[in-house]
N, C-alpha and C positions, 0 to 999 in steps of 0.2 A: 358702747360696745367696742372692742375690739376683733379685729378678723384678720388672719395670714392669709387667706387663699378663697376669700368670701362668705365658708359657710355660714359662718357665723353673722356677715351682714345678712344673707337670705333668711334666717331664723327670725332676726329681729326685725327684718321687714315686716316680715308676714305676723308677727306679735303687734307691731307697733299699730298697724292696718287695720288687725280684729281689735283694738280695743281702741280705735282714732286718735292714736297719741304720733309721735314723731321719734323717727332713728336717729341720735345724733352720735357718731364716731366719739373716742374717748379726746381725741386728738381738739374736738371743738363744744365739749364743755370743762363748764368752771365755777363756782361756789355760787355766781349771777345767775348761769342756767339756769341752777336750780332750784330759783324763787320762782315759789306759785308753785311749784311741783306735786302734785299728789301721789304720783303714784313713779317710782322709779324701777324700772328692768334692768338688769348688769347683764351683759352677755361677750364671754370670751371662748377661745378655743383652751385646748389644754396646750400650756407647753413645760415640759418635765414634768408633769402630774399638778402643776399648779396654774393660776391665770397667766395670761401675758404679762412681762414688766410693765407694760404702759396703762391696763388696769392695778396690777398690785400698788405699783407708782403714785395713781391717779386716788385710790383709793386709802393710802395712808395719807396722803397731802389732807383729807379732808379734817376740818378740824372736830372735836367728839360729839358736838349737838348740832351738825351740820344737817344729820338727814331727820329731824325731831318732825316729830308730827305728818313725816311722808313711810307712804306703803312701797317696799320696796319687796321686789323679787330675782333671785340669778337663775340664769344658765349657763350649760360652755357645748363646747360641739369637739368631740370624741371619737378615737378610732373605737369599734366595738370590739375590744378586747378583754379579758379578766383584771388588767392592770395598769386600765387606763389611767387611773387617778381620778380626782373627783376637783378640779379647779372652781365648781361651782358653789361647793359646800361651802369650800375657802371664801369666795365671794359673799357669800349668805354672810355667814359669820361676819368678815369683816363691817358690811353692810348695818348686821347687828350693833357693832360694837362704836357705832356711828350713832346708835339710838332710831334705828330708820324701823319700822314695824316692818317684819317680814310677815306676808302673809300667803304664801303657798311654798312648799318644800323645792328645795332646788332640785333642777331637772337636768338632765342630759341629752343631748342631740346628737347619734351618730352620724359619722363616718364611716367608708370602706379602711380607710389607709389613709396615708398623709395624702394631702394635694389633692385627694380625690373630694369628692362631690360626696353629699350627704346621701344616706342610704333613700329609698324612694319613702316609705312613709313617714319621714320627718316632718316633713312644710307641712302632712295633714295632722301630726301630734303635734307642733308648734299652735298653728289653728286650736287644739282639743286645749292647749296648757293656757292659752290666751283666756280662751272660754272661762276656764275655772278661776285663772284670774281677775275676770269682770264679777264671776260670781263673788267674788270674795271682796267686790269695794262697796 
């Protein structure tokens, strides 16, 4: 994951927790992380309507059978506006295009506004999107 202003790390806490995997920042993994991996979560905030540089970054570094044989799922975390952008879609995709099996639909986490704090029922549809994700391994 990456996060500006944390939402984005509390999302993936709280993901990582319901299904007892581990948050690791985009900043401390690398092609070694992620051997053994079954199952991979992307999660960024939106910035200009797309991920962070340091997942798009992070994300073309990877070479195209890097993520073979791993379950991979995105999110991003959102003002709730009509024109937010969709930086998780992007994630998914790219993810795809890795060969990574995507297996639940990219989600979004709102915001009030920049800098603010995630709307209150997020951490419990984070919880809800985790769930569906266990159901799906």
């Amino acid at each position: 994951y990456d996060s500006n202003f944390g939402n984005t790390k509390k999302i993936v806490d709280v993901v990582a927790q319901e299904l007892q995997g581990e948050s690791l920042s985009v900043n401390d993994v690398n092609t070694n992380t992620l051997q053994g991996v079954g199952l991979l979560v992307v999660g960024s905030p939106i910035n200009a309507w797309r991920p962070t540089i340091k997942i798009k970054t992070w994300l073309e570094s990877l070479k195209d059978n890097t993520l073979s044989n791993i379950k991979a799922a995105a999110f991003d975390t959102r003002i709730k506006v009509w024109f937010s952008g969709n930086a998780a879609k992007k994630i998914s995709r790219s993810l795809e295009s890795k060969n990574a099996n995507i297996i639940t639909a990219p989600q979004g986490f709102y915001i009030k506004e920049n800098e603010s704090p995630l709307l209150k029922k997020e951490i419990e549809n984070a919880k809800k999107w985790a769930k569906k994700i266990r159901s799906k391994l």
